[in-house]
C-alpha positions in Angstrom: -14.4 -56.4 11.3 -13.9 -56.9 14.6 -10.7 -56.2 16.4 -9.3 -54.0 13.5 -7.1 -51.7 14.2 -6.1 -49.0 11.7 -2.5 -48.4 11.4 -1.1 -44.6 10.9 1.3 -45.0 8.1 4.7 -43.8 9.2 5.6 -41.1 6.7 1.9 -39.6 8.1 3.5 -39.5 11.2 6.8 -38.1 10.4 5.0 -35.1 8.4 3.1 -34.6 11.7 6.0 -34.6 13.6 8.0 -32.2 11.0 5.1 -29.9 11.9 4.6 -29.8 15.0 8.2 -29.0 15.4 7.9 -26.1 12.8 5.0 -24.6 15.1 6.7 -24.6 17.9 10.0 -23.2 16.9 8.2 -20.1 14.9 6.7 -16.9 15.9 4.1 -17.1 14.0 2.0 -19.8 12.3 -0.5 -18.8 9.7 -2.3 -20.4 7.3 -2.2 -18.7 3.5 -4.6 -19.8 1.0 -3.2 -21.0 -2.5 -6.5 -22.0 -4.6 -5.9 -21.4 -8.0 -2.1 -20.7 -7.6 0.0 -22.8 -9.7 3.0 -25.1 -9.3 5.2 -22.7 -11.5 3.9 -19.3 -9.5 4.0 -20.9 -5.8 7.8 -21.6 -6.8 8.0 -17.9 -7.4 6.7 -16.7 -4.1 8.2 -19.2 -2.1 11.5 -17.8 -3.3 10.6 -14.3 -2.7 9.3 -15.2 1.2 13.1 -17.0 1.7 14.2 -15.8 4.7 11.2 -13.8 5.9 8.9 -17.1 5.9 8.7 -20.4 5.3 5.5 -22.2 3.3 5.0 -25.7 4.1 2.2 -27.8 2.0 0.4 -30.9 3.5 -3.0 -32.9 3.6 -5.4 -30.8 5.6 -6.2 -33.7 7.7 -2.4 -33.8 8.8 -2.2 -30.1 9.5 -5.0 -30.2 12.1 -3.7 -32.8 13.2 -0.3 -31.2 13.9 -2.4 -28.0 15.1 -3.7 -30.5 18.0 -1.1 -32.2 19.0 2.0 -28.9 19.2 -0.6 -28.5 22.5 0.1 -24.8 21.8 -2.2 -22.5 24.4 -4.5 -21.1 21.9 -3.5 -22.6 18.4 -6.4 -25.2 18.4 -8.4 -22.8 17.1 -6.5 -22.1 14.0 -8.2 -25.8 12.7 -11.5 -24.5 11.9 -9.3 -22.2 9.2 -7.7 -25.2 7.7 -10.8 -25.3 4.9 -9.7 -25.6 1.3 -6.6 -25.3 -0.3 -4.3 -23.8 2.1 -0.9 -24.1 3.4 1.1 -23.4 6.5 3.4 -20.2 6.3 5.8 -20.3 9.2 7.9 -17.0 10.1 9.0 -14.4 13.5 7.4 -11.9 11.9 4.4 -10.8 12.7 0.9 -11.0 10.7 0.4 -7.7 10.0 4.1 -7.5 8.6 3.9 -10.5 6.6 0.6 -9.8 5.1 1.7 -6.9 3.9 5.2 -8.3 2.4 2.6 -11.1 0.6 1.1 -8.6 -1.3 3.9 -6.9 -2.3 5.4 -10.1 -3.9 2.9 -11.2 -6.5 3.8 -13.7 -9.4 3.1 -13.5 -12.9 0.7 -16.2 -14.7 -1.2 -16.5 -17.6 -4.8 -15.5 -18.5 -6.9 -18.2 -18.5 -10.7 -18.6 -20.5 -13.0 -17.2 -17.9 -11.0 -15.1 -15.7 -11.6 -11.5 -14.1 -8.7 -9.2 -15.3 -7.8 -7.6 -12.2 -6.0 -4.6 -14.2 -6.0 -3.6 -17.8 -4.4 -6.1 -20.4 -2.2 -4.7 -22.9 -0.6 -6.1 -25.8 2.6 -3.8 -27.0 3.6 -3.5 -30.3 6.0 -6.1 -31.0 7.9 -9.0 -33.6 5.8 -11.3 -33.3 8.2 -14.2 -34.6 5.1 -15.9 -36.4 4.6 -16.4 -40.3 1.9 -15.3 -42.0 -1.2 -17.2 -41.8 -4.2 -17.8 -39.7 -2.9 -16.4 -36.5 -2.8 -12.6 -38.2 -7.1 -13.4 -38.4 -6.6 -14.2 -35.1 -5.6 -11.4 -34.3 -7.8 -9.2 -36.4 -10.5 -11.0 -35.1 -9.9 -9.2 -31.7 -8.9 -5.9 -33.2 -5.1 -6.0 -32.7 -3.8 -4.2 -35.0 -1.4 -6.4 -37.0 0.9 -6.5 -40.1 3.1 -8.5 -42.1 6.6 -6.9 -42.2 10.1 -9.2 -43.1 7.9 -11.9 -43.3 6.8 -11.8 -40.0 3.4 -10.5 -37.9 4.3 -7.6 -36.3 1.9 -5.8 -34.2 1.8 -2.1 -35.0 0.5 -0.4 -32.1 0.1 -0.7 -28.2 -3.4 -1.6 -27.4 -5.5 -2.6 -23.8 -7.1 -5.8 -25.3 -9.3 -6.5 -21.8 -10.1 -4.0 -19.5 -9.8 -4.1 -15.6 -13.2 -6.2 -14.2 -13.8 -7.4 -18.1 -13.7 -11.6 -18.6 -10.8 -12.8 -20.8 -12.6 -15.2 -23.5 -10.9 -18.1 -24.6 -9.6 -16.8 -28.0 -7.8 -13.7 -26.4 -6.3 -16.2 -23.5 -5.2 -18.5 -26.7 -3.3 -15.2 -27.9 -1.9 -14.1 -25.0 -0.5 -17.3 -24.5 1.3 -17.5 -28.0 2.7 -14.4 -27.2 4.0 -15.3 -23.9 2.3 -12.6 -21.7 1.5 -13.7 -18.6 -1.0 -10.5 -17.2 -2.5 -12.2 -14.6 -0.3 -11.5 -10.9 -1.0 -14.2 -8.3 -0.2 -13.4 -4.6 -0.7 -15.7 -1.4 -3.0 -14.0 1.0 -2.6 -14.7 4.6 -6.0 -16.1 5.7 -5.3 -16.3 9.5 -2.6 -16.7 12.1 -1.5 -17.9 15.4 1.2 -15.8 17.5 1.4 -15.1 21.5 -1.4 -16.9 21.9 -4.3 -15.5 19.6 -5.7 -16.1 16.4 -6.5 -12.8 13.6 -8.2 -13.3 10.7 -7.8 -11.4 7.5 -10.0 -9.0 8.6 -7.8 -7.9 11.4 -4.4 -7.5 9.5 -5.5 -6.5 6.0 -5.3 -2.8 6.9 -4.5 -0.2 4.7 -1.4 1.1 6.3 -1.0 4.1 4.1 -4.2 5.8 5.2 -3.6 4.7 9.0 -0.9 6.4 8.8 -2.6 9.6 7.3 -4.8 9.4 10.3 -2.5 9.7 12.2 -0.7 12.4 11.1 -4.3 14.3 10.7 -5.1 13.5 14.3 -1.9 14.6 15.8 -2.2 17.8 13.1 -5.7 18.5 15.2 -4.3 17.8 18.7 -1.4 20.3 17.9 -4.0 23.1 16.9 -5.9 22.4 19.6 -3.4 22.7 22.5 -2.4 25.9 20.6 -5.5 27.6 20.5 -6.6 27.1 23.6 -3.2 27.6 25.2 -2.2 24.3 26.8 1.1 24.1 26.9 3.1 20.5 25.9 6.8 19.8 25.5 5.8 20.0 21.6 3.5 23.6 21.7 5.3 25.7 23.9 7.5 27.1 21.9 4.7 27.4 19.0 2.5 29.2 22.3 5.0 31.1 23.4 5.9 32.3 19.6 2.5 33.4 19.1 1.7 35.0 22.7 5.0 37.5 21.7 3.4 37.8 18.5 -0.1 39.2 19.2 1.5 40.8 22.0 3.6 42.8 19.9 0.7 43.8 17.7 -1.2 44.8 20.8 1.5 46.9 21.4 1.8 48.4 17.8 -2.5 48.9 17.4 -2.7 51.0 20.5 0.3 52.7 20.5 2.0 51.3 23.8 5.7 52.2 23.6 8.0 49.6 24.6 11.8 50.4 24.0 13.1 46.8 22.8 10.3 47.8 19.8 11.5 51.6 18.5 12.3 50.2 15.0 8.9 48.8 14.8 7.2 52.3 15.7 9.8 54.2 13.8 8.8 51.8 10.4 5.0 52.6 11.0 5.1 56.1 11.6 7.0 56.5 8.4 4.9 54.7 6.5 1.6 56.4 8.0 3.6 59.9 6.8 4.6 58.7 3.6 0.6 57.4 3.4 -0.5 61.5 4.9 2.0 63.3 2.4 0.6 60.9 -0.8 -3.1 61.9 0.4 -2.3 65.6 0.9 -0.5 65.6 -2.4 -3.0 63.9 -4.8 -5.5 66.7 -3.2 -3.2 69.7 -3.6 0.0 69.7 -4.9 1.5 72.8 -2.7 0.3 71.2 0.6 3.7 69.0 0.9 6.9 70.8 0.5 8.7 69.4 -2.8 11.6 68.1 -0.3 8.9 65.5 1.1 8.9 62.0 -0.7 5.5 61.3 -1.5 5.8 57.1 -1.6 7.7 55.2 0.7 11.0 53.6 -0.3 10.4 49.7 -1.6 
């Protein structure tokens, strides 16, 4: 029709504005993707991020929008992330920090019919609380081991019903439900993120920091060994250098028989064990050749 206009409702452009406020007053502005996290779970791990991050859910048409118009150097880019169900995270920590502390603080939920169990399901041995009757086949029907006891099923022994990488089927998520075990953890992962001026995907920050820091150690193990061997001297390996020039230096002395005074007790201690060593010898040949006055072992 011509001359129509389309009108931006306000509350779109208050939730814009809210936004672009949040961007520019944080640190860091990331986008964490929450497909297939539930109402009851995101609760859960919005508490846990208080005060280390702040998650903000909105229409993915009004977060790109907000992404254009904060006119942040750099943060345009961020759009072409906002695909799917995702959310803002907002926080002055950094990515690598905040990825971390996400999966760290996962939430409980239920197995659903269809579902990869990302670890081995158990079912303890436990009350139950249900009468007798079809729910004990239930239950036999996935091998739980199961008895009536006070007039209640009670399940006798501990058992891994679904393995790690196994499907959960739709009877075992029925039974898992009606005994209110949630197996399934459900964490936010950072997808990417905006901060002085660049963007990192997941790729960049999901890092195992435990074996970096291995590395580490193992290189800096090597670089040690190395400026000792070959003698160059740092604040850290002098004194290890220095320590092991006196060393073979005093076992130069002691295998060619250089006197040095500072080292008497040395040459005293091995040229009483090399006469112990000559009388034991001498003995074990002829009994008579060492006077009975002359020990024939050392002293321990």
């Amino acid at each position: 029709m011509a001359g129509y206009e389309h009108v931006v409702p306000q509350w779109k452009k208050d939730e814009v504005g809210q936004l672009v406020s949040m961007i520019k007053r944080s640190k860091m502005v990331g986008l964490v993707i929450v497909g297939g996290v539930g109402a009851k779970q995101l609760q859960t791990i919005r508490d846990s991020m208080r005060g280390s991050a702040t998650l903000k859910m909105a229409r993915n048409t009004l977060m790109i929008r907000a992404i254009k118009e904060s006119k942040s150097k750099g943060l345009e880019h961020l759009a072409d992330y906002v695909i799917g169900p995702v959310a803002f995270v907002f926080s002055d920590k950094d990515p690598f920090t905040l990825s971390k502390f996400l999966s760290e603080n996962k939430s409980k939920a239920p197995a659903k019919a269809g579902q990869v169990a990302t670890n081995d399901i158990k079912i303890p041995a436990m009350n139950t609380g249900v009468t007798p009757g079809p729910f004990i086949s239930e239950l036999a029907a996935l091998k739980i081991p199961a008895r009536v006891k006070s007039g209640v099923i009670h399940i006798t022994d501990d058992s891994i019903v679904v393995k790690k990488g196994e499907v959960v089927s739709s009877a075992m998520a029925l039974v898992l439900s009606r005994l209110a075990i949630e197996p399934m953890q459900l964490q936010l992962k950072l997808a990417a993120a905006y901060m002085d001026g660049s963007i990192l995907t997941s790729e960049a920050f999901e890092i195992d920091l435990e074996g970096l820091l291995n590395k580490v150690i193992l290189g800096h193990q090597y670089a040690m060994n190395l400026s000792i061997n070959v003698g160059y001297p740092t604040t850290e390996t002098i004194p290890i250098i220095l320590g092991k020039a006196n060393l073979e230096a005093r076992n130069l002395v002691m295998n060619i028989g250089f006197f040095v005074p500072e080292m008497v007790h040395e040459f005293l201690a091995k040229a009483n064990s090399e006469a112990f060593a000559l009388a034991s010898v001498l003995s074990s040949k002829n009994p008579d050749a060492v006077p009975p006055e002359v020990p024939r072992k050392a002293n321990k």
